[in-house]
C-alpha positions in Angstrom: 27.8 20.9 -52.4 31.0 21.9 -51.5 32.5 25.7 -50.5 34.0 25.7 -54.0 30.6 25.7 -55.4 30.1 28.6 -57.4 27.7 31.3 -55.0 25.8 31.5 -58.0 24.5 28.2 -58.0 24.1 28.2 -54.5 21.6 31.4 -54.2 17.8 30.6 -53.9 16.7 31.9 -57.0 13.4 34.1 -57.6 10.2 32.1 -57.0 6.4 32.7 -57.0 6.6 31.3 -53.5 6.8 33.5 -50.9 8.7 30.6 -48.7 11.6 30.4 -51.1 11.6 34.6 -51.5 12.5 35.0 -47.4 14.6 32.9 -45.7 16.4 32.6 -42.8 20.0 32.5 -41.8 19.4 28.6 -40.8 17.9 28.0 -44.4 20.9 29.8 -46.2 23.3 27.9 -44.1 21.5 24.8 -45.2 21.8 25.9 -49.0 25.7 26.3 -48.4 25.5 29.8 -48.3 27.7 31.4 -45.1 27.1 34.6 -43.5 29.8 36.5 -45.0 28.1 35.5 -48.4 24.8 37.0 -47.2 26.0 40.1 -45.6 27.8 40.6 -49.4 24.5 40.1 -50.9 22.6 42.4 -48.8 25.3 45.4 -49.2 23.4 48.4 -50.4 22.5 48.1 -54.0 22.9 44.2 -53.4 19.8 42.0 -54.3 19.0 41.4 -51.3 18.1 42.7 -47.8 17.4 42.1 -44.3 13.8 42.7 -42.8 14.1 41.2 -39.3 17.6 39.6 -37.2 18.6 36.2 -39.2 15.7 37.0 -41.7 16.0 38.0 -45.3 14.6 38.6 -48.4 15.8 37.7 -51.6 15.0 40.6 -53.9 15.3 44.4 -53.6 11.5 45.7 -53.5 9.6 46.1 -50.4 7.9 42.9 -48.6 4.8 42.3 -49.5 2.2 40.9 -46.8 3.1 37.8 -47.1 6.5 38.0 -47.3 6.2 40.0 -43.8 4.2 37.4 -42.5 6.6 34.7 -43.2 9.4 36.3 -41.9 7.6 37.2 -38.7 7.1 33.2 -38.5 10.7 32.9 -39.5 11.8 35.4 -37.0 9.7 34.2 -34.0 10.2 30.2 -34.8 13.9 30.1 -35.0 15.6 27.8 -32.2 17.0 29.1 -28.9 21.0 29.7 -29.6 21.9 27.1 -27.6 19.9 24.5 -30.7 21.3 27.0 -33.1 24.3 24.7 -33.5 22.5 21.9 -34.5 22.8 20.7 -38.0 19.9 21.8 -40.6 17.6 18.9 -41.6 17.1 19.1 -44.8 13.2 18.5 -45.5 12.9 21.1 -48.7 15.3 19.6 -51.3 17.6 21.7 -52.2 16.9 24.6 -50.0 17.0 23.5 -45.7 14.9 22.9 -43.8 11.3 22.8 -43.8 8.5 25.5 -43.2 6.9 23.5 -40.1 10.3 23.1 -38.4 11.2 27.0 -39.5 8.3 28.0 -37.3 8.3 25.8 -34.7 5.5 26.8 -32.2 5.4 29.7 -33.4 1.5 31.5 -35.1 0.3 34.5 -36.1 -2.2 35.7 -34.0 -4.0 39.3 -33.4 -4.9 41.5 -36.1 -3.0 40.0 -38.6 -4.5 36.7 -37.8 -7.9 38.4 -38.1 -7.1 39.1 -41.5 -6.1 35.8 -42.6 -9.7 35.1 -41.2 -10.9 37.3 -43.8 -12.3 40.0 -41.0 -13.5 43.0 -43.0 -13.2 44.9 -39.8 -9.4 45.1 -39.9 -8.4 45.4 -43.8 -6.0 43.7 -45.8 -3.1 42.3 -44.8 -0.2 43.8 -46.5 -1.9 47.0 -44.8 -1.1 46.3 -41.5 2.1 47.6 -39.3 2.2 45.4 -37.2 2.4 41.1 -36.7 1.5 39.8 -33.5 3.5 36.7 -33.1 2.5 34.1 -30.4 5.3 31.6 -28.6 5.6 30.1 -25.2 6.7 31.7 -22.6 10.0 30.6 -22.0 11.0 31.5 -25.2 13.5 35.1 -24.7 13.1 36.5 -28.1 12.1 40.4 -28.3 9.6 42.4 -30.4 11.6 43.6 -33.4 10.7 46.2 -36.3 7.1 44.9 -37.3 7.1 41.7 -35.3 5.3 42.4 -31.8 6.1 39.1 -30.3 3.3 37.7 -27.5 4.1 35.1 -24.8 1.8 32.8 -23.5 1.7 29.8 -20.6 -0.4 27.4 -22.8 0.1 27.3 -26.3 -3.3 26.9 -27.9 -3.4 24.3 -30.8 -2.6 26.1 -34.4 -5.3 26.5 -37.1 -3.7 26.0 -40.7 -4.6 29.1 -42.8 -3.2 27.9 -46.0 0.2 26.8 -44.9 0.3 29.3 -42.4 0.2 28.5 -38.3 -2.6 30.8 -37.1 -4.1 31.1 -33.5 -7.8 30.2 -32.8 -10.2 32.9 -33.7 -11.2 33.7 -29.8 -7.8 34.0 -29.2 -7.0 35.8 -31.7 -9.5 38.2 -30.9 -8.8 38.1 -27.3 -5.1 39.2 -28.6 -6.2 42.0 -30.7 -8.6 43.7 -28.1 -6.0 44.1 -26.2 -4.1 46.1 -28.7 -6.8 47.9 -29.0 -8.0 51.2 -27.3 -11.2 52.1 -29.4 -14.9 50.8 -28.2 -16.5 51.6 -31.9 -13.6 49.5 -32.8 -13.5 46.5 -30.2 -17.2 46.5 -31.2 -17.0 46.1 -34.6 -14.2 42.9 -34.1 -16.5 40.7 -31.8 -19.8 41.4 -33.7 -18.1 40.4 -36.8 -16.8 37.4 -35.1 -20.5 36.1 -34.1 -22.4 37.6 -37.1 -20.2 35.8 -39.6 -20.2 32.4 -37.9 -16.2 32.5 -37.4 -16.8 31.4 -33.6 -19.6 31.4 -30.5 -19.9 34.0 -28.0 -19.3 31.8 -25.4 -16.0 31.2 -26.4 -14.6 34.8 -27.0 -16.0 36.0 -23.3 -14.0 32.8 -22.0 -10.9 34.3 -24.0 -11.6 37.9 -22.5 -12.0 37.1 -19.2 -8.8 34.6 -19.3 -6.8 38.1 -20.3 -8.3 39.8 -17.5 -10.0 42.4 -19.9 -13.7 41.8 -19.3 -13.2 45.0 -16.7 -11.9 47.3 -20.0 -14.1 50.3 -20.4 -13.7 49.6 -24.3 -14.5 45.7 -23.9 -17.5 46.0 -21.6 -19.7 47.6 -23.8 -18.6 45.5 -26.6 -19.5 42.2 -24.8 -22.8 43.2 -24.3 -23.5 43.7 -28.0 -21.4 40.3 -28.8 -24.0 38.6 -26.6 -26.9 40.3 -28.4 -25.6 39.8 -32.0 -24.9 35.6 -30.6 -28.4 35.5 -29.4 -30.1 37.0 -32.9 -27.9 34.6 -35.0 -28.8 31.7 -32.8 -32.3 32.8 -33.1 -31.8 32.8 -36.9 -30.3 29.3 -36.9 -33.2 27.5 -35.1 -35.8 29.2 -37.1 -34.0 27.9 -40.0 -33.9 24.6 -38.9 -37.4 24.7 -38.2 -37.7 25.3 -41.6 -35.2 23.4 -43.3 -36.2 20.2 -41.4 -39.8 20.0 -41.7 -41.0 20.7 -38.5 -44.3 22.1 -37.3 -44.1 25.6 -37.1 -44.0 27.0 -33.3 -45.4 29.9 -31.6 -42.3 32.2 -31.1 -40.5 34.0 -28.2 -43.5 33.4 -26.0 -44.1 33.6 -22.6 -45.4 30.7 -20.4 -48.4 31.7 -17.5 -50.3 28.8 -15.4 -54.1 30.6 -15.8 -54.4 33.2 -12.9 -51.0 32.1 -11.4 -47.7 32.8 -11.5 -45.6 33.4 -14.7 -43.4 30.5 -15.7 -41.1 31.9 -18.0 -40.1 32.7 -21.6 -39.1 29.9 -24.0 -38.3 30.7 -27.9 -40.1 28.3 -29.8 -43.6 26.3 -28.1 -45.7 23.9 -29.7 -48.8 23.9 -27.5 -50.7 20.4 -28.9 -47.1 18.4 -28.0 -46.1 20.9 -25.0 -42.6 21.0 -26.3 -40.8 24.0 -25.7 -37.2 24.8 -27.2 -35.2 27.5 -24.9 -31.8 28.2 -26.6 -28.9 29.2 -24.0 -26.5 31.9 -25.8 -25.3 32.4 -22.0 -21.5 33.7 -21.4 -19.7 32.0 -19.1 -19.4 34.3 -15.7 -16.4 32.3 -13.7 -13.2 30.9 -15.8 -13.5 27.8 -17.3 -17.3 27.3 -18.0 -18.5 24.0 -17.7 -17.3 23.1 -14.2 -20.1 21.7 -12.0 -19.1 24.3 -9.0 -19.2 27.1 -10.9 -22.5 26.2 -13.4 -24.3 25.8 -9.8 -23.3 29.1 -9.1 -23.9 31.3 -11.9 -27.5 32.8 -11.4 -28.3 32.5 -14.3 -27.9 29.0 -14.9 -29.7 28.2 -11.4 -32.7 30.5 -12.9 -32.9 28.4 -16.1 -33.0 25.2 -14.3 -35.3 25.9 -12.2 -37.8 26.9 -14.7 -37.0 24.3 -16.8 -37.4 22.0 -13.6 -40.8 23.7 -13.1 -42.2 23.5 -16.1 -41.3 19.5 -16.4 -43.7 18.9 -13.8 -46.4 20.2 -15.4 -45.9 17.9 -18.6 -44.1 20.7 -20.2 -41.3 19.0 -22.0 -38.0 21.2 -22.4 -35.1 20.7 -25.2 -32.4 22.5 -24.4 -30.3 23.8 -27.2 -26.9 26.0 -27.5 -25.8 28.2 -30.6 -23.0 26.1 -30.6 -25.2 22.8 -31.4 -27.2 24.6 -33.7 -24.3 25.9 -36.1 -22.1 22.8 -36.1 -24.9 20.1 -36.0 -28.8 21.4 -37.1 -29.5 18.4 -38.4 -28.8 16.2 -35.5 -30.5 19.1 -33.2 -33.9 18.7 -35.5 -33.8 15.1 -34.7 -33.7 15.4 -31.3 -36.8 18.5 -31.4 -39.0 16.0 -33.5 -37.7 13.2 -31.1 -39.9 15.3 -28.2 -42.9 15.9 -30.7 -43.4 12.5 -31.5 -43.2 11.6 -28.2 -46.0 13.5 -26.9 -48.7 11.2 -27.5 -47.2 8.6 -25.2 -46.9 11.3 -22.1 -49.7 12.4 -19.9 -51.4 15.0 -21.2 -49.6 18.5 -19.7 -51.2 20.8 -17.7 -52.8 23.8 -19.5 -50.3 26.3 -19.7 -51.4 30.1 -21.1 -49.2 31.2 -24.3 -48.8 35.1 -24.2 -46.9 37.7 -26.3 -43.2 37.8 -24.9 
């Protein structure tokens, strides 16, 4: 294609794709068209129109979601000028290059991101005002019209949405409460997150407290109801696979007593003739990262559960650990390992005689 090509022939022409109905400068560049040629078309009255710097859309109406969307990947993935120079590679025949390199590391995260998620809590897409736009931090690219543009140290890896590059669910909440100046509202995000399965508690506080906004007045009642709506679904989960799986039925949310001593603790399911207990952990992670051995041994709470779960081992009591996490993502293998411990009851001592009490 040569610059006596006809412009006519060198114009994207209307598509059901929202790809091929915005475009950027790079992509018109590739298809032979120069920026003189797109300024012309984009003249009042033209067919075309500019929604963000070196993005455009090919017909007159207003964007759609979508078409937003895209260009907000468009805008927030082009290259750093100095790559700009570069020559297209042509991975979309016929029309530049393609969508994965016309994002880059750029995703959507935030609210809009939410939505893709399909989070009643924050509406439809092509209702929003605003796309929050995540890239690196060495990136020096501003917010522009409806693009908010959010820098990060650590890229987290992309969830595909479709075809479109979307940030993790916690993060994508994390990114959202922080726009966000409402409790009812906050609220209604990170219950909806754990209620509908989209992610753990766990995770989201780990996100929240890595944006320093566990201290919020609108976050810090939210996090408590997060934690209570994770527990309830969690409880849900392992009386389902209870069910599901065929196992004995348990005595529920019980508390453990030695007989006129001390109390031993709460466990949610017990099956007194085996002495199996269950005891689900839907704690949040208190200090950074969870999971490092300095910080488990010093979260309270942690030391409190292992020391009655140590407890009650020495009195025959045998203890299966579970986490929400393990129960949503792998029941099945969490049953085995619960019938595992029944079965294996009538090869142990026989426990002590523990008293079962309302919890």
């Amino acid at each position: 294609m040569t610059q006596n090509t006809p412009l006519s022939s060198r114009l994207p022409l209307p598509s059901e794709d929202v790809t091929l109905r915005v475009r950027s400068a790079a992509q018109l560049r590739a298809r032979g068209v120069s920026a003189a040629q797109t300024s012309a078309q984009c003249l009042p009255g033209g067919p075309w129109q500019q929604i963000l710097p070196g993005v455009y859309l090919l017909h007159p109406g207003p964007p759609t979601g979508r078409e937003r969307l895209h260009g907000a990947l468009l805008y927030a993935g082009r290259p750093p000028v100095s790559a700009r120079r570069a020559p297209a590679r042509l991975t979309e025949p016929g029309y530049g290059p393609g969508q994965e390199d016309a994002y880059g590391e750029a995703m959507v995260t935030g609210v809009a991101a939410l939505a893709l998620y399909g989070f009643a809590a924050v509406g439809p897409l092509g209702a929003l005002h605003r796309i929050d736009v995540l890239v690196p931090r060495t990136r020096r690219l501003r917010s522009a019209r409806f693009v908010e543009v959010l820098r990060t140290a650590v890229m987290p890896r992309a969830v595909r949405v479709g075809e479109v590059p979307v940030a993790p669910v916690e993060r994508a909440l994390a990114d959202a409460v922080a726009a966000t100046a409402e409790a009812a509202d906050v609220r209604r995000l990170l219950t909806e997150a754990v209620r509908e399965g989209h992610c753990e508690p766990a995770a989201v506080v780990r996100e929240l407290s890595e944006a320093e906004l566990l201290g919020r007045p609108a976050v810090v009642g939210a996090v408590d109801a997060l934690l209570a709506e994770g527990r309830a679904a969690a409880e849900a989960r392992l009386y389902a696979m209870v069910r599901e799986h065929g196992l004995p039925d348990p005595v529920w949310n019980v508390e453990l007593r030695l007989p006129g001593g001390p109390r031993l603790g709460a466990v949610d399911a017990y099956w007194p003739d085996h002495a199996v207990a269950v005891e689900l952990d839907a704690r949040a992670p208190r200090y950074g990262v969870p999971g490092r051995r300095r910080q488990a041994e010093e979260d309270p709470q942690w030391a409190a559960y292992a020391a009655k779960r140590e407890q009650l081992e020495r009195l025959g009591v045998t203890v299966v650990h579970l986490t929400p996490r393990k129960l949503r993502e792998a029941a099945d293998q969490q049953a085995t390992v619960v019938r595992t411990a029944l079965m294996a009851a009538a090869d142990r001592e026989p426990a002590a005689y523990v008293m079962v009490l309302p919890r």
